[in-house]
C-alpha positions as CSV (number, residue, x, y, z in Angstrom):
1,X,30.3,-3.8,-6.6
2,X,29.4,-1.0,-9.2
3,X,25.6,-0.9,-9.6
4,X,25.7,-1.8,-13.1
5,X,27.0,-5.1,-12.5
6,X,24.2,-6.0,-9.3
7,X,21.1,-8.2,-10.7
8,X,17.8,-6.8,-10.1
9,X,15.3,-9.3,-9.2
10,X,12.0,-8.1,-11.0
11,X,8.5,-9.6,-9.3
12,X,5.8,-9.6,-11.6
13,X,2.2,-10.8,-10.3
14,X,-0.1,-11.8,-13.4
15,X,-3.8,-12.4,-13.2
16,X,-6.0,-11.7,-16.6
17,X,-3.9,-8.7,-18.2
18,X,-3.8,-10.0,-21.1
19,X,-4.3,-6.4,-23.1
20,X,-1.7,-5.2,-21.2
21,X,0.8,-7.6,-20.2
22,X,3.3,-6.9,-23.4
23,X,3.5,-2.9,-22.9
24,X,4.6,-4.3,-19.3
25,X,7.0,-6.8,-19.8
26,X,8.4,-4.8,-22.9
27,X,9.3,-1.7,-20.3
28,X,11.0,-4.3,-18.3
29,X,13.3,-5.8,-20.9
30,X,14.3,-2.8,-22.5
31,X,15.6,-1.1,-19.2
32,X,18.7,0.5,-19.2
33,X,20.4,-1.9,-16.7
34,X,20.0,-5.0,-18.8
35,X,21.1,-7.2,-15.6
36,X,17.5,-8.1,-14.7
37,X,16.3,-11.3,-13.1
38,X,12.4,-11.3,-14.2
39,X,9.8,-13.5,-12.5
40,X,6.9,-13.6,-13.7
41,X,3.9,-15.1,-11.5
42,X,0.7,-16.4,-13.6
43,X,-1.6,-16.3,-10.4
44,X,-4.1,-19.1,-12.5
45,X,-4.7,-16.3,-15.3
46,X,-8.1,-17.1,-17.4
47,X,-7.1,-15.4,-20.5
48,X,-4.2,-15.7,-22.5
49,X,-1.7,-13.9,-19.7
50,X,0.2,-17.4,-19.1
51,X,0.9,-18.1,-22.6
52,X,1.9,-14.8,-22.8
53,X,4.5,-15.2,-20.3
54,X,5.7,-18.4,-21.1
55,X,7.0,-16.9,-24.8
56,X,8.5,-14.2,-23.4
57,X,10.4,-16.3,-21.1
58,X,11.0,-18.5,-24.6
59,X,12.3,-15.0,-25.9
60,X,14.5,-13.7,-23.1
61,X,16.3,-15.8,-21.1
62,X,16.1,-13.2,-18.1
63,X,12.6,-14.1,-18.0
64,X,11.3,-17.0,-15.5
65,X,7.8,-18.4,-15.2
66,X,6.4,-19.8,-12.3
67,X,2.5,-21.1,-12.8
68,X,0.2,-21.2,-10.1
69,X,-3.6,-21.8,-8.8
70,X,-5.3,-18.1,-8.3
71,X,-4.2,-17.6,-4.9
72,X,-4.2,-13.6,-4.8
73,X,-1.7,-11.2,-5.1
74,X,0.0,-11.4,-1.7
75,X,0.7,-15.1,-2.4
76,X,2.1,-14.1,-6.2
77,X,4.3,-12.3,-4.1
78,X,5.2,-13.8,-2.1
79,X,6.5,-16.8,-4.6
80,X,8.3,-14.3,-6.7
81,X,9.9,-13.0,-3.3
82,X,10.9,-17.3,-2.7
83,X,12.4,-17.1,-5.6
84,X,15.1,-13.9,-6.2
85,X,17.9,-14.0,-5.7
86,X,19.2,-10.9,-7.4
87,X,21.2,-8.2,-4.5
88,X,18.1,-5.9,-5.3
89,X,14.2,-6.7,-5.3
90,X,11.4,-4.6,-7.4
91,X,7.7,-5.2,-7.6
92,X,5.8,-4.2,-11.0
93,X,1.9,-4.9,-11.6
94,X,1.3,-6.8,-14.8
95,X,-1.2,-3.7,-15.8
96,X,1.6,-1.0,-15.3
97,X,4.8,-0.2,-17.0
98,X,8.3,1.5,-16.1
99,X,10.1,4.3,-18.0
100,X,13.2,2.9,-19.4
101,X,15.9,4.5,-16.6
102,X,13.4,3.2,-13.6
103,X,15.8,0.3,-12.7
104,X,18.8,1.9,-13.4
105,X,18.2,5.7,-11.7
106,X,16.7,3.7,-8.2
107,X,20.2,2.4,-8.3
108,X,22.1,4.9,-9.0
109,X,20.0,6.5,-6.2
110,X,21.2,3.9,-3.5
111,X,24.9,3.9,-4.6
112,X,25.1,7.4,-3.8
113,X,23.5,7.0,-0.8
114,X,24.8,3.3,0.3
115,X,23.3,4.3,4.0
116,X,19.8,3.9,2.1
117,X,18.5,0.6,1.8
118,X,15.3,1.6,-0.3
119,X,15.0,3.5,-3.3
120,X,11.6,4.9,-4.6
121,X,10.1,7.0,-7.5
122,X,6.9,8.7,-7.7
123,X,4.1,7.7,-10.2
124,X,2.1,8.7,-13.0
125,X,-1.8,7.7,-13.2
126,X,-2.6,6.8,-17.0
127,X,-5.0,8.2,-17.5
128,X,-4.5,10.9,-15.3
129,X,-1.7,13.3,-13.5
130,X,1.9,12.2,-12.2
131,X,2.1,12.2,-7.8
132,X,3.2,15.8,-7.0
133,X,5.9,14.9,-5.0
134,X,6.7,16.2,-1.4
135,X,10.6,17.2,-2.1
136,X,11.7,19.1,-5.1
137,X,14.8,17.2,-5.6
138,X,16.7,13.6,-4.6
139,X,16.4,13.2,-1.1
140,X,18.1,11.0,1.5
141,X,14.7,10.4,4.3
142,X,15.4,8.7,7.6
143,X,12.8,6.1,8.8
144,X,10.9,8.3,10.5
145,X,11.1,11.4,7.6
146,X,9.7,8.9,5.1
147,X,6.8,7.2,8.0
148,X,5.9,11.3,8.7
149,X,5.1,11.1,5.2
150,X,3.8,8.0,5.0
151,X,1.4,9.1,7.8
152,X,-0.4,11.9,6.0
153,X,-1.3,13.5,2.1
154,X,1.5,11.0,0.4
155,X,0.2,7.9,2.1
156,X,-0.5,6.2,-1.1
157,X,3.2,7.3,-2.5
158,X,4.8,5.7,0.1
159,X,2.3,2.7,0.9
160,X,2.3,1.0,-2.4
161,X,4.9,-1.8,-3.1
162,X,5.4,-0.9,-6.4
163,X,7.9,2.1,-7.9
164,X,10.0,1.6,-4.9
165,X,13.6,-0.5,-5.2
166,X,14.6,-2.6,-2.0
167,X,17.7,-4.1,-1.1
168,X,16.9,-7.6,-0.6
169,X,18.4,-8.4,2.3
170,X,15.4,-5.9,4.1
171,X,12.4,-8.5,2.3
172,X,14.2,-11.6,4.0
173,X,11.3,-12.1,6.4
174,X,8.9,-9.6,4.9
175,X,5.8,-11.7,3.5
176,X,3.0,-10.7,2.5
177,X,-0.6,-11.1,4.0
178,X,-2.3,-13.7,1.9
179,X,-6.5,-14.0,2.1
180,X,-6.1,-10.6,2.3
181,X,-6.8,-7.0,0.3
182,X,-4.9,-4.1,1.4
183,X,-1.7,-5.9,1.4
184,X,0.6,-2.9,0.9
185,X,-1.4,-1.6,4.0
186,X,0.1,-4.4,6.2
187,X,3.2,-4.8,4.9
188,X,5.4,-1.5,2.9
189,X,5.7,0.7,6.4
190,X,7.2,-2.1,8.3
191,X,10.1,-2.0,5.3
192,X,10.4,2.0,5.8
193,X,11.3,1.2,9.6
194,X,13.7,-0.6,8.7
195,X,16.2,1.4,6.6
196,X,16.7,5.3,5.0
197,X,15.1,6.2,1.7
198,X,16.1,7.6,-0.6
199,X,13.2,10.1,-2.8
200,X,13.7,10.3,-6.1
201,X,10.9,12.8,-7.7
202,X,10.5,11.5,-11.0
203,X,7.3,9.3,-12.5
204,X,9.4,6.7,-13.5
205,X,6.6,4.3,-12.9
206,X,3.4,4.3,-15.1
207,X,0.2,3.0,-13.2
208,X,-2.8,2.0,-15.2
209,X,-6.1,3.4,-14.4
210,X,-8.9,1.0,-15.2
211,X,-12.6,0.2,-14.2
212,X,-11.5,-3.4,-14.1
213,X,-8.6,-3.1,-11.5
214,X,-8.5,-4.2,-7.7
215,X,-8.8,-0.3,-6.5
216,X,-11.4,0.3,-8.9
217,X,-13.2,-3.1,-7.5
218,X,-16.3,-2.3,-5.5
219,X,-16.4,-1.2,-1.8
220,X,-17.2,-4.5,0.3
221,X,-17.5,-5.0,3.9
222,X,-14.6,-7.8,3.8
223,X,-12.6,-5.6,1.9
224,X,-13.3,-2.6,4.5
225,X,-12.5,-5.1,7.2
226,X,-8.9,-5.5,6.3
227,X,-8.3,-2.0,6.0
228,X,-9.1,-1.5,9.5
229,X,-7.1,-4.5,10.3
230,X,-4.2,-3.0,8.8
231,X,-4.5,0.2,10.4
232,X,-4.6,-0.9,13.6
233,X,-1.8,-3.0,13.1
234,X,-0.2,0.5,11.8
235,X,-0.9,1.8,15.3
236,X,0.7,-0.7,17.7
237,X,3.8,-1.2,15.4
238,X,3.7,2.9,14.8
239,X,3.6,3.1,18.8
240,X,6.5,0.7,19.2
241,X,8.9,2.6,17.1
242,X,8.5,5.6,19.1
243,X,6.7,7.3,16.6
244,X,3.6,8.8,18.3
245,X,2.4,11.2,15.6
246,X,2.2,8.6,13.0
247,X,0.9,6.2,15.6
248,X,-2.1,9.0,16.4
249,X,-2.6,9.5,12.3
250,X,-2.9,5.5,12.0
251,X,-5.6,5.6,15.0
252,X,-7.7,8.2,13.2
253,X,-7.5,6.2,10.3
254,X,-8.7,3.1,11.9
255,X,-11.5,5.1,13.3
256,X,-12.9,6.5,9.8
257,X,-12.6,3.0,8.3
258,X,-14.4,0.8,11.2
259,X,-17.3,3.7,10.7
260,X,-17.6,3.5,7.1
261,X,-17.4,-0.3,7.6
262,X,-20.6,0.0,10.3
263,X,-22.5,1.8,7.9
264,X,-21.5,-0.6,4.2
265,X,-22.7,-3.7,7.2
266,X,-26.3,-1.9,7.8
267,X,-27.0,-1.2,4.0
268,X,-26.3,-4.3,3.5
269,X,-28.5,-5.8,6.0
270,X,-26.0,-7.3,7.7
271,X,-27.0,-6.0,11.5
272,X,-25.8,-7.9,13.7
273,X,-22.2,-7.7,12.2
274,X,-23.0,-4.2,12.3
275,X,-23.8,-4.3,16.2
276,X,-20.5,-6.4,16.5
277,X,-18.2,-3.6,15.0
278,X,-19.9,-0.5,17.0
279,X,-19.1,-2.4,19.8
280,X,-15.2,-2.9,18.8
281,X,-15.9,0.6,18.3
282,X,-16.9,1.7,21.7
283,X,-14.7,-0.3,23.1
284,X,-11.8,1.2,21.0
285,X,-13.3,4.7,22.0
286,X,-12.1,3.9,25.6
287,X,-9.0,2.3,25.2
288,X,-8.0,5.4,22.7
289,X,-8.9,8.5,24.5
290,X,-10.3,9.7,20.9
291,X,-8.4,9.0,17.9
292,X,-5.7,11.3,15.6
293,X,-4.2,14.5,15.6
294,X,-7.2,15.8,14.0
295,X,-9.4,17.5,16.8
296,X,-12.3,16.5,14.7
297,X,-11.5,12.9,14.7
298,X,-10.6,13.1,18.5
299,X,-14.3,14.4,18.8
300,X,-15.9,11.8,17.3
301,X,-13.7,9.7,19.3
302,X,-15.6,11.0,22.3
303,X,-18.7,11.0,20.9
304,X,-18.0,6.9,20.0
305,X,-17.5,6.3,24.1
306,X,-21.0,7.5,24.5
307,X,-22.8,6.4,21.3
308,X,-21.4,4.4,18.6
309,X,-24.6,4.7,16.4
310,X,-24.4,8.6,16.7
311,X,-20.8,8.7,15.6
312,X,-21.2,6.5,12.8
313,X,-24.4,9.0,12.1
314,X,-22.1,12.2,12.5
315,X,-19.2,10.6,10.2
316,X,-21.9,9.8,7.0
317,X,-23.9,12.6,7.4
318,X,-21.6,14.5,5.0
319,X,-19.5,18.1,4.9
320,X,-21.2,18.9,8.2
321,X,-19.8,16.2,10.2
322,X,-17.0,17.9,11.6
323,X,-19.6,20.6,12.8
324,X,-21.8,18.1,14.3
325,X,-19.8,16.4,15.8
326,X,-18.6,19.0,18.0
327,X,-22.1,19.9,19.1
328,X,-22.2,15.8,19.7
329,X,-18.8,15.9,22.3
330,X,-20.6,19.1,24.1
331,X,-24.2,16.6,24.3
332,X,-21.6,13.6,25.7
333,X,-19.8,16.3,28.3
334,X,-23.3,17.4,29.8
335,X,-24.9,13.9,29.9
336,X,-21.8,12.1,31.7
């Protein structure tokens, strides 16, 4: 079937984007590829957002509402993804917006390229700069081309759900994790396991910048906590795909994240969850060996078998970590 006659199944989670929910939903009906199955998820919006969907759905007959208790956006989601049924599945945050060819270049993409079963873009910040992508022109990546990637500077490119175009079939028992923040974390590299991708280095996909979003939300230890959960899910499902370097990047991630997570529980007064994580710490220290291909990381690593409170010391202590720390591994060497 020619990719102009496939249905695009379009998931839109909305919670309280009132201000900005038109500009969105506008980029989405005036696509190029007018076949478009659009779902739009009120996740128990506050604000006008829910009326606002309900009259585009009065206006556009591609549009579909479904209305639900604020559950997060994993479980928005996750609805949308129990509904589609169009051959192709996109995600699209009720703040951000698409150029008009988004839909219809992604597919394009994957038709040349039938091999692929994801198609992604790169982004623009508003305000702000577009992603400076890592190929200079349309590029067919294996699973593990796009998870080296994944596993280093364009982490965020190829983490986020959105600005990426899926086949559906690959989503069929993809869900994400709901009570939880970080969900692209746990959730987009299992998909780029699973199939080729294919790069396409435009910012087709707008993403809105604002002191009231979820990534501009403040740093809290439960939100810290599920990072580290999702990297060291990263490592054992990295480590069972053969992939070892990404596997070792995921560890040194999960190693940064648990220390800044020590240090958020101790300014918080919260000490003896504090004392419970530098334990997990230690005890990760071990069972690692030292974390990541950095060798600074893998110091610290060492320096975390020893003494969990030092490391965390050494990691906050600034631009002279990585030079402490070192002094740190030669203190453990002597003294065991």
């Amino acid at each position: 079937m020619a990719a102009e006659q496939q249905t695009v199944s379009v998931i839109v989670p909305v919670y309280d984007v009132e201000a900005y929910l038109e500009q969105c939903i506008d980029s989405v009906l005036e696509q190029t590829h007018a076949l478009l199955e659009v779902i739009l998820v009120d996740d128990g919006s506050t604000d006008g957002s829910g009326l606002l969907c309900d009259a585009f759905a009065d206006r556009d007959s591609r549009v579909m509402v479904i209305h639900q208790s604020n559950a997060g956006l994993s479980a928005a989601r996750n609805a949308g993804l129990a509904t589609a049924s169009g051959e192709f599945v996109t995600f699209l945050d009720g703040d951000d917006w698409w150029d008009p060819t988004f839909v219809a270049s992604l597919l394009a993409a994957l038709e040349t390229h039938p091999e692929a079963g994801i198609a992604m873009s790169t982004f623009a910040r508003v305000p702000g700069a577009a992603w400076v992508p890592p190929v200079g022109g349309t590029r067919l990546l294996s699973p593990g081309e796009a998870i080296d990637l994944f596993a280093g500077s364009h982490h965020t490119l190829f983490t986020i759900a959105c600005a990426k175009l899926f086949r559906r079939e690959l989503l069929e028992d993809i869900r994400f994790p709901e009570g939880r923040l970080h969900e692209d974390e746990f959730t987009t590299y299992r998909i780029l396991l699973r199939s080729p991708t294919v790069l396409v280095p435009c910012p087709l996909y707008r993403y809105r910048q604002r002191s009231t979003g979820i990534v501009a939300s403040p740093l809290t230890p439960e939100r810290l906590l599920d990072a580290v959960h999702a990297a060291e899910q990263q490592v054992t499902d990295l480590r069972a795909a053969g992939n070892d370097p990404a596997a070792a990047w995921a560890t040194g991630q999960s190693l940064r994240k648990r220390m800044r997570l020590i240090a958020l529980l101790r300014s918080s007064g919260r000490s003896q969850e504090a004392a419970e994580q530098a334990a997990l710490l230690r005890r990760a220290a071990h069972r690692e060996g030292g974390w990541g291909a950095s060798s600074a990381f893998r110091v610290l690593g060492l320096v975390a078998r020893r003494s969990p409170d030092l490391a965390v010391r050494l990691f906050t202590s600034g631009a002279r970590w990585r030079h402490l720390s070192k002094r740190a591994a030669g203190w453990v060497r002597r003294s065991t």
